[in-house]
SETI-358567 format. One record per residue (C-alpha): residue in three letters; x, y, z. Coordinates in Angstrom, 1 decimal, padded with zeros to 4 digits, always signed. Layout:
REM SETI-358567
+------+--------+--------+--------+
: code :     c1 :     c2 :     c3 :
+------+--------+--------+--------+
:  ALA :      X :      Y :      Z :
...
+------+--------+--------+--------+
***
This chain:
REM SETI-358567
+------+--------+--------+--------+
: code :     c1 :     c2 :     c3 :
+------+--------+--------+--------+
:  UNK : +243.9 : -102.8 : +288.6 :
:  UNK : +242.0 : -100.7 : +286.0 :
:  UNK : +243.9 : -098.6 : +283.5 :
:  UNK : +244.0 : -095.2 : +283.4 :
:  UNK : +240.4 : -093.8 : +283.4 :
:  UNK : +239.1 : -090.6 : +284.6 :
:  UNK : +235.4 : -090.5 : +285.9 :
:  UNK : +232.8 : -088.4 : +283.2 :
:  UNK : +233.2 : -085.1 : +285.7 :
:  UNK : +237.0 : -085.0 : +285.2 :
:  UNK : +236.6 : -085.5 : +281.3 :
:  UNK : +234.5 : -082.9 : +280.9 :
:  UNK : +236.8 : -080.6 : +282.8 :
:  UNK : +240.2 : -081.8 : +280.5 :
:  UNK : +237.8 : -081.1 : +277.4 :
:  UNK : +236.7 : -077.4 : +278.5 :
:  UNK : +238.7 : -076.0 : +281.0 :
:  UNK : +242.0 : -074.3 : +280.1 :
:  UNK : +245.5 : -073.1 : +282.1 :
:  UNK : +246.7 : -070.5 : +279.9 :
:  UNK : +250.3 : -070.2 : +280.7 :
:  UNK : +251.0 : -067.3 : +278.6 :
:  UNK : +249.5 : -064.4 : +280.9 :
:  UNK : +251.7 : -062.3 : +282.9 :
:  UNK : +252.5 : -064.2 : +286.3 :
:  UNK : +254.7 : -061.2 : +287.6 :
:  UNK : +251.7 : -058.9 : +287.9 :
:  UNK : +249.7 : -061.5 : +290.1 :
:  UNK : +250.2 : -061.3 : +293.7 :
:  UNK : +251.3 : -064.7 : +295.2 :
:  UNK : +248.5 : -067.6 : +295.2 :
:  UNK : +247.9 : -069.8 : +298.5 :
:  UNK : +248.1 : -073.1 : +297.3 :
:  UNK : +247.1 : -076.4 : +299.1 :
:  UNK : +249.8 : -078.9 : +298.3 :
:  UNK : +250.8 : -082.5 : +298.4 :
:  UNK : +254.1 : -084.2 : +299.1 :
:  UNK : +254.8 : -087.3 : +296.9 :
:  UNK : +255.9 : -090.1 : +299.4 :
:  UNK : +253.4 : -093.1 : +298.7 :
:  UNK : +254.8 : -095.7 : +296.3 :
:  UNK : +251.7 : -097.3 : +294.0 :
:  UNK : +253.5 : -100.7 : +294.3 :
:  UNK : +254.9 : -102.9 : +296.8 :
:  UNK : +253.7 : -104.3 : +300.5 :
:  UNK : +252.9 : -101.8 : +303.2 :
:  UNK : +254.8 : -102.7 : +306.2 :
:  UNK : +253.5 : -101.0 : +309.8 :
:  UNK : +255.8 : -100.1 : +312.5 :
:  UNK : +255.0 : -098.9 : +316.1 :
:  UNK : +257.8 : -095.6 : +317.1 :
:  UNK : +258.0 : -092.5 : +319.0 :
:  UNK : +258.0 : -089.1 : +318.1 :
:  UNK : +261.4 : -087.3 : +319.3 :
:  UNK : +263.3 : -083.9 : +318.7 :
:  UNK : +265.5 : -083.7 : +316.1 :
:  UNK : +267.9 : -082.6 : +318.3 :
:  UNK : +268.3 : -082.9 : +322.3 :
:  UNK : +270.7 : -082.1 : +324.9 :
:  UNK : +271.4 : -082.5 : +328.4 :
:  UNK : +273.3 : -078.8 : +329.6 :
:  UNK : +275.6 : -078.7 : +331.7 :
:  UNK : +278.1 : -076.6 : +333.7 :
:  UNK : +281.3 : -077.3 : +333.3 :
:  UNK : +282.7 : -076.3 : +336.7 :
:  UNK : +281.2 : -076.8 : +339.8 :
:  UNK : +279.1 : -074.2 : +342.3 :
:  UNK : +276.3 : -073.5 : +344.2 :
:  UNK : +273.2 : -072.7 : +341.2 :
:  UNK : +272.3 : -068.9 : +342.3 :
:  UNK : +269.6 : -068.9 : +339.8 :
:  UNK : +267.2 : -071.1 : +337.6 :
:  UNK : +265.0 : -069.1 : +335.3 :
:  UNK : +263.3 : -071.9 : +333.4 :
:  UNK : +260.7 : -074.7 : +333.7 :
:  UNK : +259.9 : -078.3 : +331.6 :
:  UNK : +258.0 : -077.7 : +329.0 :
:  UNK : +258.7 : -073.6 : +328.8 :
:  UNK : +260.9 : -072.2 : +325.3 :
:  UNK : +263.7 : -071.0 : +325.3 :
:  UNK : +265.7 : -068.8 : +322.7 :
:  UNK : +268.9 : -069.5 : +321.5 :
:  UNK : +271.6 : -067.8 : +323.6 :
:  UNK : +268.5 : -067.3 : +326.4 :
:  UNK : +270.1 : -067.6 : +329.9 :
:  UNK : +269.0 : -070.7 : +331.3 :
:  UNK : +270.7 : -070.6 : +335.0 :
:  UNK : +273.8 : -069.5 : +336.6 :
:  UNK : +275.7 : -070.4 : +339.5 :
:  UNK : +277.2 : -068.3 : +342.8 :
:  UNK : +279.3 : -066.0 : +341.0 :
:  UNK : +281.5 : -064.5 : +343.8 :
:  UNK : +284.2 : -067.4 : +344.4 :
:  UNK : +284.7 : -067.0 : +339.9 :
:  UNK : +284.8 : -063.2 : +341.3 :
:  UNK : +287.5 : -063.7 : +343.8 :
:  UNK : +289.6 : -066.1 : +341.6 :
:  UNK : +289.8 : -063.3 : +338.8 :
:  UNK : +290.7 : -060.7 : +341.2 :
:  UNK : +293.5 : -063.1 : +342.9 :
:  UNK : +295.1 : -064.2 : +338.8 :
:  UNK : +295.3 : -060.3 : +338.0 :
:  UNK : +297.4 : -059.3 : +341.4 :
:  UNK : +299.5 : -062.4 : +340.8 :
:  UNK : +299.6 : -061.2 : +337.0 :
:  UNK : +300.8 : -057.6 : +338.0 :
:  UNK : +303.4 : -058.5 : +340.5 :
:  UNK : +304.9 : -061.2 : +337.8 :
:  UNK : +304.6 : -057.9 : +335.5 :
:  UNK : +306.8 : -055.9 : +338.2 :
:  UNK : +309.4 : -058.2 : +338.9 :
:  UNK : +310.2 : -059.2 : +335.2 :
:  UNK : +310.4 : -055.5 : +334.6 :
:  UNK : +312.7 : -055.4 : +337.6 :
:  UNK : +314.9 : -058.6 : +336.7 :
:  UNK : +314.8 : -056.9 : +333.0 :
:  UNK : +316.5 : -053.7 : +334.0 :
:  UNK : +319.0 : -055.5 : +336.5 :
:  UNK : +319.6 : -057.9 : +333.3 :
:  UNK : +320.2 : -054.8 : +331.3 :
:  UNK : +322.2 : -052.8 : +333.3 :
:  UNK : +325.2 : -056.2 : +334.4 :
:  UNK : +325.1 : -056.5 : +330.5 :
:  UNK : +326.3 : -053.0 : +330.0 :
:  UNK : +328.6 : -053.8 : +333.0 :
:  UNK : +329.8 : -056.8 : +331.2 :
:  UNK : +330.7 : -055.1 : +327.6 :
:  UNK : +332.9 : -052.8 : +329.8 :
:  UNK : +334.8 : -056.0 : +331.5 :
:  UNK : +333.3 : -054.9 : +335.4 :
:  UNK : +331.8 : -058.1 : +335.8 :
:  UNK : +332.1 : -061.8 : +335.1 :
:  UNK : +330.3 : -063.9 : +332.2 :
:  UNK : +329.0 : -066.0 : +334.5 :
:  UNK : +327.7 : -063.3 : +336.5 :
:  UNK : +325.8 : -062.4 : +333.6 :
:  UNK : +324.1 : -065.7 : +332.6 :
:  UNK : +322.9 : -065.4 : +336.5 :
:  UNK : +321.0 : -062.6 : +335.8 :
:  UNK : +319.8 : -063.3 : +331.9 :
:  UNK : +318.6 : -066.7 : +334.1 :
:  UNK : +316.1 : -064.6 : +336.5 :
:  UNK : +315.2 : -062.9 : +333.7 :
:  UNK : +313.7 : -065.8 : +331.9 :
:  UNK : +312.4 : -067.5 : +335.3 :
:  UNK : +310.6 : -064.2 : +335.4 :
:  UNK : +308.8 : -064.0 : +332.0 :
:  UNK : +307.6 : -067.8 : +332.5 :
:  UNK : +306.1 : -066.7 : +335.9 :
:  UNK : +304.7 : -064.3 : +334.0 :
:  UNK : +303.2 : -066.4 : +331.3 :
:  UNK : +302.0 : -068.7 : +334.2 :
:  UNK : +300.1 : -066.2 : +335.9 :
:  UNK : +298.5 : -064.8 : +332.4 :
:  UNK : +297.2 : -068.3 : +331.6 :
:  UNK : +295.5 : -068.2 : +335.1 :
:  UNK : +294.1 : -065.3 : +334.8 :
:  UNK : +292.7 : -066.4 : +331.5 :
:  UNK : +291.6 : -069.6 : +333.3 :
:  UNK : +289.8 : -067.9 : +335.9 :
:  UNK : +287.9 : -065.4 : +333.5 :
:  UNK : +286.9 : -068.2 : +331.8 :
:  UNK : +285.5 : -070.3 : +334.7 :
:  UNK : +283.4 : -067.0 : +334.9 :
:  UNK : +281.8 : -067.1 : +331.8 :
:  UNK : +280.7 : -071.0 : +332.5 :
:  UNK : +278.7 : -069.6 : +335.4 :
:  UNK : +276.1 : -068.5 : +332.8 :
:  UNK : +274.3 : -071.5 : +331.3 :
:  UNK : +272.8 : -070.7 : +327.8 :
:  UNK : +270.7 : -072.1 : +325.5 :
:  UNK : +273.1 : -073.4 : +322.4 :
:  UNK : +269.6 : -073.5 : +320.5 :
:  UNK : +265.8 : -072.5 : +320.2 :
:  UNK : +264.0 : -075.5 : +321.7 :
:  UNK : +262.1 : -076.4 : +324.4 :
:  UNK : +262.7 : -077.3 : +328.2 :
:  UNK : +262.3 : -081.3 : +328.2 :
:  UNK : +263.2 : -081.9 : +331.8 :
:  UNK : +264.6 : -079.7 : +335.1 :
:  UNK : +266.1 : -082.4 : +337.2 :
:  UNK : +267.9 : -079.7 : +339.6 :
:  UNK : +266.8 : -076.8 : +341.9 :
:  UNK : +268.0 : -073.4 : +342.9 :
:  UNK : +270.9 : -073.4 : +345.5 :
:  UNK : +271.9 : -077.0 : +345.2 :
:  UNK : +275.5 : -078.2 : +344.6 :
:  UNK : +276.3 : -079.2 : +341.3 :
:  UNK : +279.3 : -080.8 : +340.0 :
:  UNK : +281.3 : -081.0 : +336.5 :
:  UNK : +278.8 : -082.4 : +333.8 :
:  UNK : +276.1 : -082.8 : +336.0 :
:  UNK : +272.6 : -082.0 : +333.9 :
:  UNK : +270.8 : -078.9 : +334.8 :
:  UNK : +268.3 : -079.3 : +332.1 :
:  UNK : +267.6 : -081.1 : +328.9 :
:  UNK : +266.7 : -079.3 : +325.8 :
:  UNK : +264.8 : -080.3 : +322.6 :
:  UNK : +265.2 : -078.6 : +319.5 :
:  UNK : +262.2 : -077.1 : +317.9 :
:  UNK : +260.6 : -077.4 : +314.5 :
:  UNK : +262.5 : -080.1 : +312.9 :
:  UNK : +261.0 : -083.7 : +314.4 :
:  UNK : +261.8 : -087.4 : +313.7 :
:  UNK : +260.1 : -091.1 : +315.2 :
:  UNK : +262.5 : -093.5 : +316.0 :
:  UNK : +261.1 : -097.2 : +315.5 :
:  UNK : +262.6 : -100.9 : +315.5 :
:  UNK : +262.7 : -103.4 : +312.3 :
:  UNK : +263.4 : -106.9 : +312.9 :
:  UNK : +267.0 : -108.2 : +311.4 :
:  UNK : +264.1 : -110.3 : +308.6 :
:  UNK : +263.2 : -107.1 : +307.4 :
:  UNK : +266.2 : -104.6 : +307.6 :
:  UNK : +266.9 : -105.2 : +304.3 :
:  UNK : +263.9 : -104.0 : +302.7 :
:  UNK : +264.7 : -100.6 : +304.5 :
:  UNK : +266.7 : -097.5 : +302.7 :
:  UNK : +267.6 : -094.3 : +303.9 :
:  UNK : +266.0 : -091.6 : +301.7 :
:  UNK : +262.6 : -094.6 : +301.6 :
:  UNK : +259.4 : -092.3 : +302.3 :
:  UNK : +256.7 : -093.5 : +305.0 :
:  UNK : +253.2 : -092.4 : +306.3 :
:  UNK : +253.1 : -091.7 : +310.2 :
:  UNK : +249.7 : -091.6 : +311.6 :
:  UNK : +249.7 : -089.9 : +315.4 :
:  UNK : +246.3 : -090.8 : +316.8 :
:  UNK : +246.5 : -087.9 : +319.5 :
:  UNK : +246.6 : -085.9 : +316.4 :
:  UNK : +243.4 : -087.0 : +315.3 :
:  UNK : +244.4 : -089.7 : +312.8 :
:  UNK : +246.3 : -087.2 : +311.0 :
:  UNK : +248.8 : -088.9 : +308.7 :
:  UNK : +252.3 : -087.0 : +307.9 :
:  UNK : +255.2 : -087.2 : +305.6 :
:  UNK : +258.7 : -089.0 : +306.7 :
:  UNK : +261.6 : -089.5 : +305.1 :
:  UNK : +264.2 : -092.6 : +306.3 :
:  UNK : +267.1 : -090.6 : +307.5 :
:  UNK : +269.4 : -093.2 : +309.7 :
:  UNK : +269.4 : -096.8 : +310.1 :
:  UNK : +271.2 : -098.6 : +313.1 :
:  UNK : +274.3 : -100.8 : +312.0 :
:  UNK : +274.6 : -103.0 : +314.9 :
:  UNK : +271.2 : -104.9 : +316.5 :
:  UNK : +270.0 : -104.2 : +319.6 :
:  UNK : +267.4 : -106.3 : +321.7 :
:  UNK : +264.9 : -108.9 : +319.8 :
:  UNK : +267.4 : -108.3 : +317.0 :
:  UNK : +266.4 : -105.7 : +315.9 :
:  UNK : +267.6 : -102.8 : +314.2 :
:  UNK : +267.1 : -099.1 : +315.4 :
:  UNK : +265.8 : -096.6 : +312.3 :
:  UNK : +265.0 : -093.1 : +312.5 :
:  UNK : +262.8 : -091.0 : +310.0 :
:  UNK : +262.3 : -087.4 : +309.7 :
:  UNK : +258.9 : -085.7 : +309.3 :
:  UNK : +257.9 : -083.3 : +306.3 :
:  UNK : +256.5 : -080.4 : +307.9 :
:  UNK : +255.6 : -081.5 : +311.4 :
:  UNK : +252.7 : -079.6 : +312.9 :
:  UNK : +253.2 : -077.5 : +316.0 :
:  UNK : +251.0 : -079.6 : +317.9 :
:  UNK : +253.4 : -082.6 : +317.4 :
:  UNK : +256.0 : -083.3 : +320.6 :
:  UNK : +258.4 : -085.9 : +321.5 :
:  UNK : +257.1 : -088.6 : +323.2 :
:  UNK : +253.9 : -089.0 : +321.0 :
:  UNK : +253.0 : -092.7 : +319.5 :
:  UNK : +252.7 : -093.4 : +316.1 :
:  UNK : +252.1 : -095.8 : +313.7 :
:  UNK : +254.5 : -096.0 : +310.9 :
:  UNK : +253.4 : -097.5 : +306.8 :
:  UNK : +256.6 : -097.8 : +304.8 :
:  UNK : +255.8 : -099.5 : +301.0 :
:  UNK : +258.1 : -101.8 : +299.4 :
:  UNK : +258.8 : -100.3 : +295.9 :
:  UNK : +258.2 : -102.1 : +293.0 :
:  UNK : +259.2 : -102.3 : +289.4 :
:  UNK : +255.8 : -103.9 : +288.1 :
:  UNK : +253.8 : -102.3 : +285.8 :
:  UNK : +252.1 : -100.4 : +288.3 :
:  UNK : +255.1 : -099.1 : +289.7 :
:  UNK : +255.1 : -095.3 : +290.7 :
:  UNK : +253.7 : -092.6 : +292.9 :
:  UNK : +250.5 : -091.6 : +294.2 :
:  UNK : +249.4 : -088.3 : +293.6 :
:  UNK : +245.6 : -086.8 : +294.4 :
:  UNK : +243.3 : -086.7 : +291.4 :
:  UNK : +242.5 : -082.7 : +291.9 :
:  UNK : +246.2 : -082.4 : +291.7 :
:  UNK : +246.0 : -083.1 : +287.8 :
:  UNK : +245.6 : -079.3 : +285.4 :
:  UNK : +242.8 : -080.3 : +283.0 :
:  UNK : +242.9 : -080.2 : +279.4 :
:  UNK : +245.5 : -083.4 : +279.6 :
:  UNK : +244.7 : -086.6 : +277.6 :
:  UNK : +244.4 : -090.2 : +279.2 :
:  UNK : +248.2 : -090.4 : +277.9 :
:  UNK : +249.7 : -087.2 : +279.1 :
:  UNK : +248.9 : -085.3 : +281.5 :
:  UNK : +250.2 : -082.6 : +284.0 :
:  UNK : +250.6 : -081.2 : +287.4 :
:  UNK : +252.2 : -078.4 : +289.1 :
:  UNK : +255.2 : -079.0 : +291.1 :
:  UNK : +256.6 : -076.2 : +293.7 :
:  UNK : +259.8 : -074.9 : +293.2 :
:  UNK : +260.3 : -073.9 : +297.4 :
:  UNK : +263.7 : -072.2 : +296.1 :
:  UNK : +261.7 : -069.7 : +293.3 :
:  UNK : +258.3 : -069.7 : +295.5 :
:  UNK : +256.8 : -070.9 : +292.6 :
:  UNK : +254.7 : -073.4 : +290.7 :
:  UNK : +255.8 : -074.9 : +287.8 :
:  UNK : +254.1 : -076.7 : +285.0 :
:  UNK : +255.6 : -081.1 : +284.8 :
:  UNK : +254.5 : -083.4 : +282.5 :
:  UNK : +253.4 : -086.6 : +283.5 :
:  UNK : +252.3 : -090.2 : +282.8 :
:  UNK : +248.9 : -091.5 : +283.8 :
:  UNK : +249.3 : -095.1 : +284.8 :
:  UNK : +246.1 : -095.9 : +286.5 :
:  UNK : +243.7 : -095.1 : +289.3 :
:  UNK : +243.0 : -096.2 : +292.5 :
:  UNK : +240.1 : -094.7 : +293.9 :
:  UNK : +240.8 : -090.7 : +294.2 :
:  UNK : +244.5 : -091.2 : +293.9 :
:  UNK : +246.3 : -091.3 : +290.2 :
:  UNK : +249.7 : -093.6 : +290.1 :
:  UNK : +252.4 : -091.4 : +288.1 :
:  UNK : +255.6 : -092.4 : +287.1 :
:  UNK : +258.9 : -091.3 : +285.5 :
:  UNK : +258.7 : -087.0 : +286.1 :
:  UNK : +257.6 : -087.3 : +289.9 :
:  UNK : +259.9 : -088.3 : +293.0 :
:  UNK : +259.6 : -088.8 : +296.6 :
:  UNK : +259.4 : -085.9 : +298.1 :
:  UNK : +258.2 : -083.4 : +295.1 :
:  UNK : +255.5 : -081.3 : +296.3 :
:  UNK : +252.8 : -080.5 : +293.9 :
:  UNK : +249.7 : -078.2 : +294.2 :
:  UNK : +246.4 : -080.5 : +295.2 :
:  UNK : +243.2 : -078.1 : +294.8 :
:  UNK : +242.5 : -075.3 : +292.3 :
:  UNK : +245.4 : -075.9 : +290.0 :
:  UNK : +242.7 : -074.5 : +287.4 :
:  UNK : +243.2 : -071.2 : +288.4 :
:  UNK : +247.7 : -071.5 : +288.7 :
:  UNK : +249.5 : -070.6 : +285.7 :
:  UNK : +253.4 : -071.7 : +285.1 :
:  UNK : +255.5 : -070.0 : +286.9 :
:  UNK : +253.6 : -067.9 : +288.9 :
:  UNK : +254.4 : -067.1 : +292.3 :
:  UNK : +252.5 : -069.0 : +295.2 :
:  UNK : +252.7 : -069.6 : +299.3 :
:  UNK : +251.9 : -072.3 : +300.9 :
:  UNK : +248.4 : -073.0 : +302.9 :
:  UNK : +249.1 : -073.8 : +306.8 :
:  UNK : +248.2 : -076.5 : +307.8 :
+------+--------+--------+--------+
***
């Protein structure tokens, strides 16, 4: 590999152009900025996987109590809002049980309030001599019997109201409707799945390494995932679980989250998966674009602009040129997987200065 050597276009720019970072950044509104996520290690052997795009998070919902499904406002692929009422079942047997708890909770009210006066007045009875002790602990017995039937019925009541409630199905998230396996006015039962629901945004692709390579796999390890429905276009990942126990072929289940997945991207998409080994050669490091580097650098040291997502802004790093490979420079020590940096017109950016992000 060649050392580090810019082509005659880029000199020229290092030797004339300038990033004065002295100006007044809070005056300028915020830049849009095209940006680059560090995730491609300069060294190593790139190992392919086939895997599957999938929803960060998915559910199967569920009733839990049975009925009759009164209504079923929702289709596969439709969103849904958190909280969003998804179905709900014949309400007027929930209806009647409520009704039924609260009469049984009023007379249980009535007769401890009865069995408390009667207890009441034998005790005054018995501190004047009238009547035995034994009579007495009679009494202070239906008393008590009374106050647990009470506590019996309240708990029923409670029960009922709740088995209300659970005849509304909602959405515990914002996602989207991945399958509908029921219709309206059918019978459901405990735990039986009305629909299941995939979270949206967040995305990962599960994919299988063999037990002979497990080992060269990290959590935290970047990728590249290339979706061909997507037209080739590759994305950012990030090693997020890895399965401790085999599972057929012997091999191992690992999951990967995407950087910034692109609306377009759904579960159940193919892709193709390029995870680099890393390597502590001398040519050890990161790629990063060749636009991404501020002219007026040396050969030696040079900089970028990395984005500070917390701040909303860009901010001037030092680097070390280590050698070039086509349009992309490998950097080392002040760069990390998963540092975004500003790729295009970092001419114009100054340090510190507020910026937003260009969609995709």
């Amino acid at each position: 590999m060649r050392r580090w050597g810019l082509p005659a276009v880029i000199i020229l720019s290092i030797v004339t152009g300038c990033n004065e970072v002295d100006q007044n950044t809070e005056a300028l509104p915020p830049r849009p900025i095209k940006t680059y996520t560090v995730t491609e290690a300069a060294g190593g052997m790139v190992r392919r996987f086939s895997g599957i795009s999938e929803a960060s998070e998915t559910t199967a919902l569920s009733f839990p109590v049975s009925g009759t499904i009164q209504t079923l406002s929702v289709n596969a692929g439709d969103s849904v809002a958190e909280g969003q009422v998804i179905a709900t079942l014949d309400a007027e047997p929930f209806k009647l049980d409520v009704q039924a708890a609260r009469a049984e909770v009023e007379k249980a009210q009535s007769d401890v309030s009865g069995k408390e006066a009667e207890l009441k007045r034998n005790q005054t009875l018995f501190q004047k001599g009238w009547i035995a002790e034994a009579a007495l602990e009679e009494h202070q017995v239906a008393f008590n019997a009374a106050r647990s039937s009470l506590d019996y019925a309240q708990s029923r009541l409670v029960l009922a109201e709740r088995n209300l409630g659970n005849a509304t199905l909602r959405a515990p998230f914002a996602g989207t409707i991945a399958s509908k396996p029921v219709e309206r006015f059918k019978e459901v039962t405990v735990g039986q799945t009305i629909v299941e629901l995939n979270s949206t945004g967040a995305m990962v692709v599960t994919f299988s390494v063999p037990e002979a390579g497990i080992h060269r796999i990290s959590v935290g390890q970047p990728l590249r995932a290339t979706f061909s429905i997507l037209r080739d276009q590759q994305l950012d990942g990030r090693i997020t679980e890895i399965g401790s126990v085999a599972s057929e072929g012997n091999a191992y289940k690992v999951k990967a989250s995407i950087v910034n997945p692109p609306v377009t991207l759904r579960p159940g998409m193919t892709a193709e998966l390029a995870i680099t080994d890393a390597n502590d050669g001398p040519d050890a490091g990161y790629f990063i674009p060749l636009s991404a580097i501020v002219p007026g650098g040396s050969e030696e040291n040079s900089a970028v602009f990395k984005y500070d997502a917390k701040e909303g802004v860009v901010n001037l790093t030092a680097i070390k040129p280590r050698g070039v490979r086509g349009n992309l420079v490998i950097v080392q020590d002040s760069l990390a997987p998963g540092d975004v940096i500003a790729s295009a017109g970092v001419s114009f950016l100054l340090d510190g200065q507020q910026v937003r992000l260009l969609e995709e």
